[in-house]
N, C-alpha and C positions, 0 to 999 in steps of 0.2 A: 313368540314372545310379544309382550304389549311393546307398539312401535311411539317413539316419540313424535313430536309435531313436527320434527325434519321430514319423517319418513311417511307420517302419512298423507305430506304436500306431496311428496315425490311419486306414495303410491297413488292416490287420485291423477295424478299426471298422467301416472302410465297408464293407468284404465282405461283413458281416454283416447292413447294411441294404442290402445291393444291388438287392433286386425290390421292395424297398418306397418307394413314390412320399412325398416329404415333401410338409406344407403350406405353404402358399406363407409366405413368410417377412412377416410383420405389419412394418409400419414405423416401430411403437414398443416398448418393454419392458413391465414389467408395471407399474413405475410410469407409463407414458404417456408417456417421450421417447423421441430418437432414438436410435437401436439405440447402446448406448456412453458415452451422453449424462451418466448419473448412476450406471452400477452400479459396483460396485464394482469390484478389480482381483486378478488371480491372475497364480502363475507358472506357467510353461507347464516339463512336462518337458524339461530340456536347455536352458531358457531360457538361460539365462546372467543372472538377475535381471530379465528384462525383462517389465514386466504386462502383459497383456493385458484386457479390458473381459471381467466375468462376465456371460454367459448368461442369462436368467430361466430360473424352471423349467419352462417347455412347451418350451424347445427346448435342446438340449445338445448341446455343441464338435462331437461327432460326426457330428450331425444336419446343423451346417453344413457340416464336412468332406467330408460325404458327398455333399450337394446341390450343393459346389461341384465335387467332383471327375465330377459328371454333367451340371454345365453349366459348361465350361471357357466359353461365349460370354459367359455373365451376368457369371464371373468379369474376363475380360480388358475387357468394356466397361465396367464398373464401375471397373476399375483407373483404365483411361486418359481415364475422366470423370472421376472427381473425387481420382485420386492425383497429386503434382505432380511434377514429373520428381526436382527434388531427394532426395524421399523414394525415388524407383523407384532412385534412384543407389544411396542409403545402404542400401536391402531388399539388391539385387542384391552390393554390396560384404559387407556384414554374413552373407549366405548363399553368398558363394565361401570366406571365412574358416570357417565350420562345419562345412564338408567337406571341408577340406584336411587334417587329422589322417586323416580315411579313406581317402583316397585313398596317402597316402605311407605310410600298413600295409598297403598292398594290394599293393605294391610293382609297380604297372603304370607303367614310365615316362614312356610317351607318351599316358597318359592330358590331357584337353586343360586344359591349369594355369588359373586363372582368380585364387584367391586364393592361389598360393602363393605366396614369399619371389623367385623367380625372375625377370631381370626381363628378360620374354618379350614383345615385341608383343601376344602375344594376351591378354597383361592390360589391355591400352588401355583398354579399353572398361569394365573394373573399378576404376579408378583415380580418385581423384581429381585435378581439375588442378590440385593442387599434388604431386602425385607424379609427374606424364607428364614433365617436364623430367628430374628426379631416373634415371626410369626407361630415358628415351631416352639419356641421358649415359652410366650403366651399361651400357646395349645398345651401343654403339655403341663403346666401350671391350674390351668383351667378342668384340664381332666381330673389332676390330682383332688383339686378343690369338690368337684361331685363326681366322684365315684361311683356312677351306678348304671347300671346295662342300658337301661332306654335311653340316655342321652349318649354313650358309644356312639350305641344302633344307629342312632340319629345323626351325627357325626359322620359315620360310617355312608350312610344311605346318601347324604348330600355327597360327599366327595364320588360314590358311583356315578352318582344324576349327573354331576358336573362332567364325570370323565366322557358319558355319553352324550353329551349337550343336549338333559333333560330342562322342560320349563321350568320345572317343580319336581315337589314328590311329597308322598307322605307316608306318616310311618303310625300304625296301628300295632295296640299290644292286647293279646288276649286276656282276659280275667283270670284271676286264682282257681274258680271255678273251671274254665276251659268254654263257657257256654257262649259267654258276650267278647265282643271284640268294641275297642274306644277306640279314638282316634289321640294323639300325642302330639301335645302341643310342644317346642321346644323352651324351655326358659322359664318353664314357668310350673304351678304345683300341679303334679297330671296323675291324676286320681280320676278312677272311672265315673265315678260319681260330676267329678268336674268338668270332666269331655264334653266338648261340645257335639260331640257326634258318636253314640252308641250302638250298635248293631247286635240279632240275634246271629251267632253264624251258620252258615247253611243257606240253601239258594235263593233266589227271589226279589233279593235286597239291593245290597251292595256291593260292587265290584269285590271288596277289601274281603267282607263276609261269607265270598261266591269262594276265592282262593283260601282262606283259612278253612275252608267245607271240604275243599278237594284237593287242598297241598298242592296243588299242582301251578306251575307257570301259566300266567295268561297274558298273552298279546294281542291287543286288538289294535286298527286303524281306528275307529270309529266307538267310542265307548259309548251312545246314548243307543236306546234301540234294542240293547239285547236282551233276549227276555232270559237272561241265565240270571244277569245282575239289573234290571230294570231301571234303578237308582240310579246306577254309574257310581261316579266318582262322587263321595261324600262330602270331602273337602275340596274345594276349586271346583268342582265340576263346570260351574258356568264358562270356563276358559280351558278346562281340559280336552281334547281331541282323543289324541293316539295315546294309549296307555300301555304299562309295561308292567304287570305285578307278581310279585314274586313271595311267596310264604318263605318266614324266615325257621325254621323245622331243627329244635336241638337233638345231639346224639341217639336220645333215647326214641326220637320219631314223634315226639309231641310239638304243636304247633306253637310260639310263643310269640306270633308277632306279625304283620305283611305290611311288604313296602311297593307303594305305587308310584313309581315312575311316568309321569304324563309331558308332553307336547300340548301346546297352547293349539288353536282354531290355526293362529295364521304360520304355524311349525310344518316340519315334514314329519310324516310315518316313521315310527319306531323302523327300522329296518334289520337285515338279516344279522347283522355284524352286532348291531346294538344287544339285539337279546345274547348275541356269543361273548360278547363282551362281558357285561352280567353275571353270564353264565359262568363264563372264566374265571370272574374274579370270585365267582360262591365257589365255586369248584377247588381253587384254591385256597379259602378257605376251612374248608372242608381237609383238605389234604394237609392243610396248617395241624389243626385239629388233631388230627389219625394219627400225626408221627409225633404229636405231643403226648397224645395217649399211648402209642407205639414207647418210647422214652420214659415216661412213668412205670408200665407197666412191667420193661427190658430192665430196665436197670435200678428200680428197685426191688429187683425177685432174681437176681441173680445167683441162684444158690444149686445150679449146675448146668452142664453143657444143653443135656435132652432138656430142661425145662426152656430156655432160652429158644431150641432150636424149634419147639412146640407152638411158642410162642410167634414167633417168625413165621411160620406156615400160617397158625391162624390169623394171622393180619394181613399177610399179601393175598388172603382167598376172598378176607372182607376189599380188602385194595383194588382185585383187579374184577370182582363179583365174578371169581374162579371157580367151576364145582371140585377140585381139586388142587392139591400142592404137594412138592414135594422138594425139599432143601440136602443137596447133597455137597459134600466137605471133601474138600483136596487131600489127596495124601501123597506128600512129595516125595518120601521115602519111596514107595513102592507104586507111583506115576499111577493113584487108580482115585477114583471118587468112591467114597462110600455114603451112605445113610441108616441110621440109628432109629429111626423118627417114620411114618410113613403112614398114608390114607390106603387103608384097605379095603374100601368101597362098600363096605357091608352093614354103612348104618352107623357104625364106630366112632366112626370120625378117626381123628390122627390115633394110630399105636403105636409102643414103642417095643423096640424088638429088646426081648428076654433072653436069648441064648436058646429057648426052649420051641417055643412054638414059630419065632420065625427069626430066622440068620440074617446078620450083617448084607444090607445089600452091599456087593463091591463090581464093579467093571474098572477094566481102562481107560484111560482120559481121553481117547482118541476115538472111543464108541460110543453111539448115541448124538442125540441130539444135546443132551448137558456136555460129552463130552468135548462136542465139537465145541460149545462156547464158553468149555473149562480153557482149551489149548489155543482158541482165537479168543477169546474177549469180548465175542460179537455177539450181543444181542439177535436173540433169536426170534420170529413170531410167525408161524405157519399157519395159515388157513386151512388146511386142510393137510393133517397129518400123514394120510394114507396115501399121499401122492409126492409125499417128500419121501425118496432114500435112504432119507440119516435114521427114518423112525424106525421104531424095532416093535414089529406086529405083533410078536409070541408074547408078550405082557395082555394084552386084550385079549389074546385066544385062551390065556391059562385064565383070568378072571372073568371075561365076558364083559370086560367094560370098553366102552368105543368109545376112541380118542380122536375129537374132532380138529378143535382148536389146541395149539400151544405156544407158548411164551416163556421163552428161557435166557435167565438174564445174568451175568457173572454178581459177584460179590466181593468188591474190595478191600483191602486194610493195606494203607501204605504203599499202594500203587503194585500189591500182591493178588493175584487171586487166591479167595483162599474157600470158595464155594460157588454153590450155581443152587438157583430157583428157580423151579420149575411149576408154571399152574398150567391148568391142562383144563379146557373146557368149557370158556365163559356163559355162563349161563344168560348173556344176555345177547348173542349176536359172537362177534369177534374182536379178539383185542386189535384194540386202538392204538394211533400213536401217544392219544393221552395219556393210555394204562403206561404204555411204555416210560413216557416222562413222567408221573407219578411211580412208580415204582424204582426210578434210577433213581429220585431224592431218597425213596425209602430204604433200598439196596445202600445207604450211604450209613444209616441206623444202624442194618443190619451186621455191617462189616465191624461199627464198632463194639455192637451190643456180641457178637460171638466171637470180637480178639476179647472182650474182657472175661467174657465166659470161659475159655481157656486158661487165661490166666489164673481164674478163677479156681478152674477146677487143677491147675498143674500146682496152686498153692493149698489147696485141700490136700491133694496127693502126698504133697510134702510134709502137710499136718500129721498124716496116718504113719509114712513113715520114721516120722519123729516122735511120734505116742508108740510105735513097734521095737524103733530104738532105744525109747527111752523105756519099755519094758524090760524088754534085753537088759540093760543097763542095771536097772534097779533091783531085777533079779537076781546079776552079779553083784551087786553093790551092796545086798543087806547080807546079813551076815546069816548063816546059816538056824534052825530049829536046836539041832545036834548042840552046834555051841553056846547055845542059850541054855539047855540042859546041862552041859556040862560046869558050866562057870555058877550054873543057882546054887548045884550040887557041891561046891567048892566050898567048904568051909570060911565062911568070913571070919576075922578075928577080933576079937571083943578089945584088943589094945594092940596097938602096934607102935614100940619106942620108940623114940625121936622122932614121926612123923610131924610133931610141929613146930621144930625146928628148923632155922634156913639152910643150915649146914647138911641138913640130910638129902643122900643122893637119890632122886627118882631112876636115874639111869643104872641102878643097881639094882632093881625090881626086875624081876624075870618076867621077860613080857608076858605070858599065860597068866600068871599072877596081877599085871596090871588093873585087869577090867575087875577084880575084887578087891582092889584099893579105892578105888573109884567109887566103889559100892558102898565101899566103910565109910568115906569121905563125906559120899552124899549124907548119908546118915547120920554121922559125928554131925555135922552143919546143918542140917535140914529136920532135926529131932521131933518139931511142929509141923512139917507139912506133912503132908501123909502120899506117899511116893506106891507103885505100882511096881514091887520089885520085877516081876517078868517085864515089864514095859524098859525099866528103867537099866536090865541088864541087856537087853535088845539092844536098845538106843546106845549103848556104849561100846556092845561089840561091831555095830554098826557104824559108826564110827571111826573106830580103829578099822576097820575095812579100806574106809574111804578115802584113807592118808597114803600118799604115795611112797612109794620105795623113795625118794631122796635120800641124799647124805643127812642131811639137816632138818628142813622142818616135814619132819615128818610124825609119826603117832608119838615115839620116844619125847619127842618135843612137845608136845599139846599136852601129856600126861603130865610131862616135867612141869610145866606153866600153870595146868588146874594144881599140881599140888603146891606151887608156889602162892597161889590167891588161898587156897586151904590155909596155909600157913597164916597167911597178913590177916585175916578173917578172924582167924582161931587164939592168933597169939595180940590181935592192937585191941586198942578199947575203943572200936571204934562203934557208931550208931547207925550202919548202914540199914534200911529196912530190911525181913529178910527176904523180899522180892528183888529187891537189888544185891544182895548176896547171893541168889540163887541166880539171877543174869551172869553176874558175874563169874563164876564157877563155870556155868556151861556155855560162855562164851570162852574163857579162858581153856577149855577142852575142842571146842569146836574153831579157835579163831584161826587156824591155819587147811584147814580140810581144802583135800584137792590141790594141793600146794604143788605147783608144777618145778620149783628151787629154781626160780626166775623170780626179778626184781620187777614192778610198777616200772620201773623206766623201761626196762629189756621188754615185757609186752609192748608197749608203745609202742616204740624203736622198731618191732618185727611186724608189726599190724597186723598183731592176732585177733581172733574173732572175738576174746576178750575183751582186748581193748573197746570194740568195737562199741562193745554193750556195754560197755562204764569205761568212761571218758578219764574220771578221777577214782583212783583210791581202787583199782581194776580190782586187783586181785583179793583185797579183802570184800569187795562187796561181792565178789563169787564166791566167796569163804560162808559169808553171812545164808546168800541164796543153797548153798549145799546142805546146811543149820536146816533149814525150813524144809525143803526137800525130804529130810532123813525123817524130821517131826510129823510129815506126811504121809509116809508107809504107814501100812496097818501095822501096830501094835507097837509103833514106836513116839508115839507122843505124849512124853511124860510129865506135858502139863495140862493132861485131859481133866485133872480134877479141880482145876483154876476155874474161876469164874470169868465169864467172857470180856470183862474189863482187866480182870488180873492177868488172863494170855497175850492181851494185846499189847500192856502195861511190859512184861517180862519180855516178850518179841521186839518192841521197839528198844529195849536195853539192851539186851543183846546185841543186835545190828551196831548201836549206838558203841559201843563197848569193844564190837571189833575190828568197827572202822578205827577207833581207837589205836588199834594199834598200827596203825600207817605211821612213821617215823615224819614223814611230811606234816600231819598235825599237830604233833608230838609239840615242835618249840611253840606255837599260839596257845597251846592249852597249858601247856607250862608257865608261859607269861602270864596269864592271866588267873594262876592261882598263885604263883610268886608274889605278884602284889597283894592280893587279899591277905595270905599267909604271912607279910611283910610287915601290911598294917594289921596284923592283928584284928581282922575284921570275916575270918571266917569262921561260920558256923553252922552248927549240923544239922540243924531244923529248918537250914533254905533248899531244899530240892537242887536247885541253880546248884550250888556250891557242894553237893554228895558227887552232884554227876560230874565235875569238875576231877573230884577226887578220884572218883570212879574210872575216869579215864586215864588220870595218873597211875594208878593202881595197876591199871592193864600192861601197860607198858614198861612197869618196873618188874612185873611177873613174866611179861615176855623175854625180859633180857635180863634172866636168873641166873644164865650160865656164868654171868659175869662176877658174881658174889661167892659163888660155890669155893668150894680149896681148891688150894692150885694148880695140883696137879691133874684134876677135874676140872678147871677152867683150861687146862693150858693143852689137854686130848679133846677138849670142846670146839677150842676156837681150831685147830685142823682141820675140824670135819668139818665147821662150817666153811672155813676157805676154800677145801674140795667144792663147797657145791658152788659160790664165787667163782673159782676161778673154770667150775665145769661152761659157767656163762659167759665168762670171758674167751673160755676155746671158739665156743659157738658165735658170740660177735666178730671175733677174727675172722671164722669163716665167712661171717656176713659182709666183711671189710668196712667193720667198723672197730674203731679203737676203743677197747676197753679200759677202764679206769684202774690207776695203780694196784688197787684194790681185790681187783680181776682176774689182775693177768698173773699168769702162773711165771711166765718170767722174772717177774717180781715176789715172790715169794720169799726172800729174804728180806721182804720189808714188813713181817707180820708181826714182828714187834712193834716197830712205830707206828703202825693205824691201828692194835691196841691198846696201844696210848693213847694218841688222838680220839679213839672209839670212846673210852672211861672218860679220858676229862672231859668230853667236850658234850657228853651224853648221860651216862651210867650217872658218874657220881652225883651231878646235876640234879636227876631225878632219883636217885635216893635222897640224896642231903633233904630237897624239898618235903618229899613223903617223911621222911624221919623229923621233921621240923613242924608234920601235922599228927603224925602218928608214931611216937618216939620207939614205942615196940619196935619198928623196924630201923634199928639203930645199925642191927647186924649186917643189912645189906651195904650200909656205908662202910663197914668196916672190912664186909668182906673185899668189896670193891676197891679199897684203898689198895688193900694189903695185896691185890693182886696187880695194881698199878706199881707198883713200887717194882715186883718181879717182872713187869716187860720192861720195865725201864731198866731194871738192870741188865737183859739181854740185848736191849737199845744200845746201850753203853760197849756193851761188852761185842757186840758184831763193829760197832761202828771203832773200836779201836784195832779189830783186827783187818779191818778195813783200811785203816793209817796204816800198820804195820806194812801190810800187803806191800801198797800205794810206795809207801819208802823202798821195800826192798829190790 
């Protein structure tokens, strides 16, 4: 490094006593203490005020100067015995500040900064640590602010220089071209044109141009003189000595750049550790790099196990410059290793075994060499296969391939093994303990890139058997050919009495005869759109399939409910569009499918798989998803002649329509057309306000039984309590208490909750519906008149009750 005017009084000093041997330094003064102990103090030329301990007169500053600079051992052991680090901090900080004035008149910019104002990585180690936050916040601002490779590089390259206490360095970027090489200034606009220093690359020239010709590392002591680079060193060269340079060489093998590390004249020689240091830090680099690409490449192509495991072999063959690899997987079940995956030396490269031409390799975990380091964990690396043991020779005598070198290293997940890799052959010599540490980061990739692959492939597996079940399923679930013939062939009837009446009974319909009311229905209603009768008798017997055996809602119920909206449709003056009468109708058919006669609260409560997948409103939105399902078989989609806004139009009505009928929404959408209806402020041309209705409509249709005659209301609500109180047996057993309503113990209270039921619900929503669509005046009437019959059985239990009670 250039010496300030301290040091170069001190070095002429010692020049002058250079063959002459000092005596050995006494280990007191001339008063008798220790060297320092009591003399006095002086300041030193350039001190900056700072004393130093005076000399006695047998020995003088020189003398030590001189004996220290011919025993640099005495001096550095003496340091690091009894100097404390603190102090080596504030020496080291206090002499990068004293040399910074000389270096910025020297105007070398890549000189390697230590105390300057810049705030460089490679002051790290200058800093104190209340300045490294300050310093990294700055840096890292500073990167964001220019963004671009050469100044990194540059960045990068100083903080190396520094780590080897280089003088300097510089850093050259190759042309777009590949032909010229410039030299990079830092800070400033570096464009080849503007470089102050251009080179052709290839030998003759330049140090910088000699390494981007031949990629290769070069070290010299001496850079002027050699006729490979003539020039030397392009930048600095007048003060450059011992040089260090090193091509910077991207992925693909092309050059993009060389960085010169130099020592000043009055410096020492790069030495052996220096260039390994370097070397280390590209090396790691490099290995940065590999498992970045490793990472990219793993986990986003994860789309099965052998691709994964392909993958892995080819990275640890580029990893460890292996002629071979081989990745074998634990199998705890049956204590053996196998492989899927494997190098069959013939040119191939990796294949993967077919079932056909070559089987499952499997062994023991306890034989071989992988399996010795499946059951130990121990990294394995033989020099010479043939003389180890564990190696199994009949693989080389069946192929003819001789295995010299191997390297066999476990594969972790979660502190499991759960594989072993095996490269076999380094084509460059023998594995290293570098390969070794490189490939334990990599084995760290690999462990997680083939637990995900598993997971991977054990959630594909479960895809397939969910499209196998869910064939099974659907081929039970549609309804047969046969009874699609049968029911076309069925005479439909051109009028059938009373159907649009409320008082007429659905549940007097012979169920075979159902799915040709249905038929009439659509048709009576639907007279404009033009319907696919095979399509449209599928979809219905399809349907009625898909309703469960329950007490209650099951197909009897869904048929009863569409012919209830049939009715309100057929008999109100109302102005629904008919895309919302045609929702409506086959959500009113479909809004209970798959009804397991369980309540929204009872899923919950049991934390079925239902609930799991709707949170709110469970069960009808699996009502809704069963609708779309059915419309998805072949030959059941009976709004294939819709145009693609009018399907999606009708699909969102529907849903809409049977979420609807969740009692839970039942009072907001009530309130909220109460009022409108109140103020006399609804009307039939607001969209908002049909769907309003629409919704009411659903749920006056669902709950039909309640208007019906009496003695059909009154064998109605039984069956429904059957399947209540089937849920309240089953809460019991869960030990949980079921609601009065539930419990079959209480079954003498099914006249008062349908009373409670009617007034607090039913009449409610007829009275409203009849207040917008007076047509259905009958449902309020029927509902009255059947309130009036539980209340008299109300009465009439509760006084036999008194009776009881008194006697």
């Amino acid at each position: 490094m250039p010496e300030s005017t301290e040091n170069k009084a001190m070095s002429s000093a010692a020049k002058q006593l250079s063959n002459r041997r000092l005596p050995p330094l006494s280990a007191t003064g001339s008063s008798g203490n220790k060297s320092g102990g009591s003399h006095g103090r002086s300041t030193p030329p350039g001190g900056g005020g700072t004393s130093i301990p005076t000399l006695s007169d047998s020995i003088s500053t020189e003398q030590v100067t001189s004996y220290l600079d011919e025993n640099p051992d005495f001096l550095e052991n003496y340091v690091l015995s009894n100097v404390k680090q603190d102090q080596l901090e504030r020496w080291v900080i206090r002499g990068a500040h004293k040399i910074t004035n000389h270096r910025e008149t020297n105007g070398l910019d890549n000189e390697v900064s230590s105390g300057d104002k810049t705030n460089s990585l490679s002051n790290w180690k200058f800093c104190v640590h209340s300045d490294k936050k300050k310093m990294l916040q700055e840096l890292t601002r500073e990167i964001h602010r220019h963004p671009n490779k050469p100044q990194v590089l540059s960045e990068l390259t100083n903080c190396v220089a520094s780590a080897i206490s280089a003088d300097g360095f510089n850093l050259y970027l190759v042309d777009e071209c590949g032909n010229d090489i410039y030299y990079f200034k830092p800070n400033s606009n570096n464009t080849k044109s503007s470089s102050v220093c251009t080179r052709k690359i290839g030998p003759g020239s330049t140090l910088a141009a000699y390494v981007a010709y031949t990629k290769q590392t070069v070290c010299v002591d001496d850079v002027l003189g050699d006729e490979r680079f003539p020039e030397g060193v392009a930048v600095g060269g007048g003060i450059a000595k011992s040089v260090l340079a090193q091509p910077i060489i991207e992925s693909s093998g092309s050059v993009v750049g060389v960085v010169e590390l130099y020592r000043t004249i009055q410096g020492k020689s790069f030495a052996a550790e220096d260039e390994e240091m370097y070397h280390t830090m590209t090396k790691q680099r490099k290995l940065n790099d590999f498992l970045l690409a490793v990472t990219r490449s793993v986990f986003q192509d994860i789309v099965s196990m052998d691709t994964v495991i392909m993958k892995i072999m080819n990275f640890a063959q580029r990893l460890t410059n292996a002629d071979r690899a081989s990745l074998f997987l634990v199998d705890y079940k049956t204590n053996e290793l196998y492989a899927r995956i494997f190098d069959v030396g013939d040119g191939q490269g990796l294949q993967k075994v077919d079932g056909t031409v070559h089987k499952e390799i499997r062994f023991p975990m306890d034989k071989g060499i992988a399996g010795h380091v499946a059951s130990t964990g121990e990294t394995t690396n033989i020099l010479d296969a043939y003389k180890d043991d564990r190696f199994n020779r009949d693989v080389d005598r069946q192929t003819g391939y001789t295995t010299k070198t191997i390297l066999c290293m476990p594969i972790y997940i979660r502190g499991c093994i759960i594989g072993v890799v095996q490269m076999v052959n380094k084509l460059n010599g023998v594995f290293t303990k570098s390969d070794e540490e490189a490939f334990e980061t990599f084995a760290v990739y690999c462990g997680l890139a083939l637990h995900h692959a598993k997971l991977y492939d054990k959630i594909r597996r479960s895809e397939q058997k969910n499209k196998v079940a869910l064939e099974v399923l659907s081929y039970h679930a549609r309804c047969s050919e046969e009874e699609v013939t049968e029911c076309i062939n069925m005479q439909t009837p051109e009028k059938i009495p009373g159907l649009t009446t409320f008082e007429f009974s659905p549940w007097s319909v012979e169920d075979t005869r159902k799915p040709v009311y249905v038929l009439y229905m659509f048709k009576d209603l639907f007279k404009t759109i033009r319907f696919d009768l095979e399509y449209l008798m599928r979809f219905t017997l399809t349907v009625r399939k898909n309703y469960r055996n329950v007490p209650y809602h099951n197909w009897i119920h869904a048929f009863s409910v569409a012919h209830s909206m049939y009715t309100l449709i057929k008999s109100t003056n109302n102005t629904f569009t008919p895309l919302e009468s045609l929702s409506l109708f086959v959500a009113c058919l479909c809004h209970d499918l798959d009804h397991r006669g369980k309540t929204n609260s009872f899923m919950v409560k049991s934390d079925t798989p239902l609930a799991a997948i709707y949170s709110t409103s469970t069960m009808e939105h699996h009502h809704f998803n069963q609708t779309v399902t059915i419309l998805q078989h072949e030959g059941h989609n009976i709004f294939n002649h819709l145009t693609s806004q009018e399907y999606k139009e009708v699909l969102g009505n529907i849903k809409k329509f049977i979420l609807a009928t969740d009692l839970a929404l039942f009072f907001g959408n009530k309130a909220r057309l109460k009022e409108l209806a109140d103020k006399k402020e609804f009307v039939w041309n607001k969209e908002e306000h049909r769907s309003m209705l629409a919704a009411h409509c659903m749920t006056a249709a669902d709950l039909c039984s309640m208007y019906k005659p009496w003695q059909l209301t009154e064998k109605l609500a039984k069956i429904i309590m059957e399947e209540f109180w089937l849920q309240g047996d089953e809460e019991k057993e869960q030990g949980i208490e079921p609601i009065a309503m539930m419990d079959r113990d209480k079954a003498d209270q099914l006249p008062q909750s349908q009373v409670g039921f009617i007034v607090g619900i039913c009449l409610p929503c007829y009275e409203l519906l009849a207040n917008i669509l007076p047509e259905t005046h009958p449902m309020v009437m029927g509902a009255s008149s059947n309130l009036k019959k539980w209340k008299e059985l109300a009465e009439k239990q509760g006084a036999e009750k008194e009776t009881q009670s008194e006697a």
